[in-house]
N, C-alpha and C positions, 0 to 999 in steps of 0.2 A: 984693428977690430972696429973701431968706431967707424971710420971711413966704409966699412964692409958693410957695417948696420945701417947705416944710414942710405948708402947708394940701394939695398934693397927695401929697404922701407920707403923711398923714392919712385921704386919701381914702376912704370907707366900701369900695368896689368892690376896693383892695389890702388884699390877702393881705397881714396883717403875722406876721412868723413870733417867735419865743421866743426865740431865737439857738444853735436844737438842729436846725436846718432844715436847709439844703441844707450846710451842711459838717458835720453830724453823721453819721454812718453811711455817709461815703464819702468815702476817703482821696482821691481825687483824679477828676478828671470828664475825662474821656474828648477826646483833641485833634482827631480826626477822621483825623488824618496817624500812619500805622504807623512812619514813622521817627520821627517827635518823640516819642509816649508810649514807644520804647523808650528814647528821650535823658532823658527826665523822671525823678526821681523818684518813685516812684508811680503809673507810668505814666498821666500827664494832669496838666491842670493841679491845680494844689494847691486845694481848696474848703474855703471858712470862711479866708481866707487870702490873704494881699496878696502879687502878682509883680510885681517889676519889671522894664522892658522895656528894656531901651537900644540906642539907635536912633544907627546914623550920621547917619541921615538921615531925613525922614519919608516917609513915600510906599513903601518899599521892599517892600509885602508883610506888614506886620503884623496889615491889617485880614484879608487871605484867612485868614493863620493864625491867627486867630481864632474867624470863624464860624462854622464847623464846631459849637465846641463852644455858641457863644451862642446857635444855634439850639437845640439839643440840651439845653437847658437848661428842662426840658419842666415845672415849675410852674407857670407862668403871670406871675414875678413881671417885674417891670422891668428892664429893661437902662441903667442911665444910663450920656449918656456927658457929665461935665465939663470944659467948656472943650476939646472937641478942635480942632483946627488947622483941619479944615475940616468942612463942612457934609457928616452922613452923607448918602450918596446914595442915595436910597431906594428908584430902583428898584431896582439892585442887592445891597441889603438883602434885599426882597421876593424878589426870583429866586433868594436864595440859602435862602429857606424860613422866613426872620426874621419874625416880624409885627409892622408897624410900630407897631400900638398899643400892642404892650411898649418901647416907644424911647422915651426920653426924654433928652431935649437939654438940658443949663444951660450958660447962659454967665455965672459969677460974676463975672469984669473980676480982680479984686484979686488978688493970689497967695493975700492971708490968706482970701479968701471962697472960692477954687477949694479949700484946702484942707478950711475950713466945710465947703462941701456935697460933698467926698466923702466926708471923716466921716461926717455924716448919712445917706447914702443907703447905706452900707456896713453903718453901724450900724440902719438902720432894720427889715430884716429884710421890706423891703417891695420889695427891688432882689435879686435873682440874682446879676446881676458889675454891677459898677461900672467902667469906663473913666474913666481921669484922666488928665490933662495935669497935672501942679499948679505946673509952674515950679521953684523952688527950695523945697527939701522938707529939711530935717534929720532926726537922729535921734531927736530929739522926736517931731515930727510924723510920720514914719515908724510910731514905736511904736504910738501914739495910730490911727496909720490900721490896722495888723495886730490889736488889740485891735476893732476898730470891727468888720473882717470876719469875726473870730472871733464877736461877741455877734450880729454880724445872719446869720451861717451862708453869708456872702458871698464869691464870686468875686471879688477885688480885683486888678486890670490899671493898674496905673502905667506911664507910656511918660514915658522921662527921655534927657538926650541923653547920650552914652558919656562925659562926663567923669568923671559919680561913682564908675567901674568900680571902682576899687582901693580905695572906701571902706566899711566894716563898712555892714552893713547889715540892720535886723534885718527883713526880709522874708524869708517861707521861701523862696521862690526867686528867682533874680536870673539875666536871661539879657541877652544882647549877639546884636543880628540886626545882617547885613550880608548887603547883596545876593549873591545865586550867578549862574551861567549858567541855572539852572533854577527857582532859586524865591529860599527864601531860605538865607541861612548859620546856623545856632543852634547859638551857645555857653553851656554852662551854666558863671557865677560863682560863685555860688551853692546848692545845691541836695544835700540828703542822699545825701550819698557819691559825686556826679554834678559836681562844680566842676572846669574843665576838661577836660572832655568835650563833643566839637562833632558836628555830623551838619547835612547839607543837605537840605533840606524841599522837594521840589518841590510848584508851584502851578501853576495853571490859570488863565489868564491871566483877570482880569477887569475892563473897564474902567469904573473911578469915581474917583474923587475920593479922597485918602488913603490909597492900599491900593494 
């Protein structure tokens, strides 16, 4: 598997950037949703720079408030997604304006290999955002993942379950989703001068797999 990830992140046809790329000269990328970037620091997600997501549950709406911006995410580089829970559904990738040729899916097995390759695809400068599952993650590996999106100028998207809430955590931002009547709930943990501040994100009902 590593050998596999690597010769395509190698690939002549990817853009590999410097790690002065997509999170240099722009504090933050754009969420798609007028309530969330005013909930954000920096109104959007944070770029060159690892968030993590904590989820009651999976399925709740994470993937709607997501795409917006992984569309929008206009280099051309890769999207991976590590180990996620279920199989992207592609037609509604597509319909949502994604191209499916920047998608790229790993499935490492091991906690220690999910970690591996989202290191590598963060660090690579060859990936845009990076989507991880990683399991049980410290503040080791934590570290080691926000230095990775910083050198490869990367969107880093950790989705963790709500146990770790109460623990340091050195990602610049750290939010907590829970369902609403309209979309979803988002609280920021985490986040410059924004921790404990919530706001409901209405979404637009879409039906796939994981979202």
């Amino acid at each position: 598997m590593k050998e596999a990830l690597q010769a395509l992140l190698g690939h002549p046809d990817l853009w590999l950037g410097d790690g002065r790329g997509a999170g240099a000269g722009r504090a933050a990328l754009p969420t798609g949703f007028a309530a969330l970037d005013a909930l954000l620091p920096g109104g959007g997600w944070p770029a060159g720079a690892v968030t993590e997501i904590l989820l009651s549950n999976e399925g709740i709406g994470e993937m709607r408030l997501l795409l917006p911006a992984l569309v929008g995410l206009g280099d051309g580089r890769r999207i991976a997604w590590i180990d996620p829970p279920y199989l992207p559904y592609a037609p509604a990738l597509a319909a949502s304006g994604l191209r499916l040729s920047r998608v790229l899916v790993v499935y490492a097995g091991t906690n220690r290999d999910r970690l591996w390759a989202a290191e590598l695809a963060l660090r690579s400068g060859a990936c845009g955002a990076v989507l991880a599952w990683p399991g049980e993650c410290d503040d080791r590996s934590l570290r080691r993942l926000t230095l990775a999106a910083e050198k490869g100028g990367c969107l880093g998207l950790l989705f963790r379950p709500s146990l770790p809430a109460g623990r340091h955590s050195p990602a610049a931002l750290r939010l907590r989703l829970a369902p609403s009547p309209r979309g979803v709930m988002v609280e920021v943990l985490k986040g410059r001068g924004r921790a404990g501040r919530s706001a409901e994100v209405p979404l637009a009902r879409i039906s796939h797999q994981g979202s």
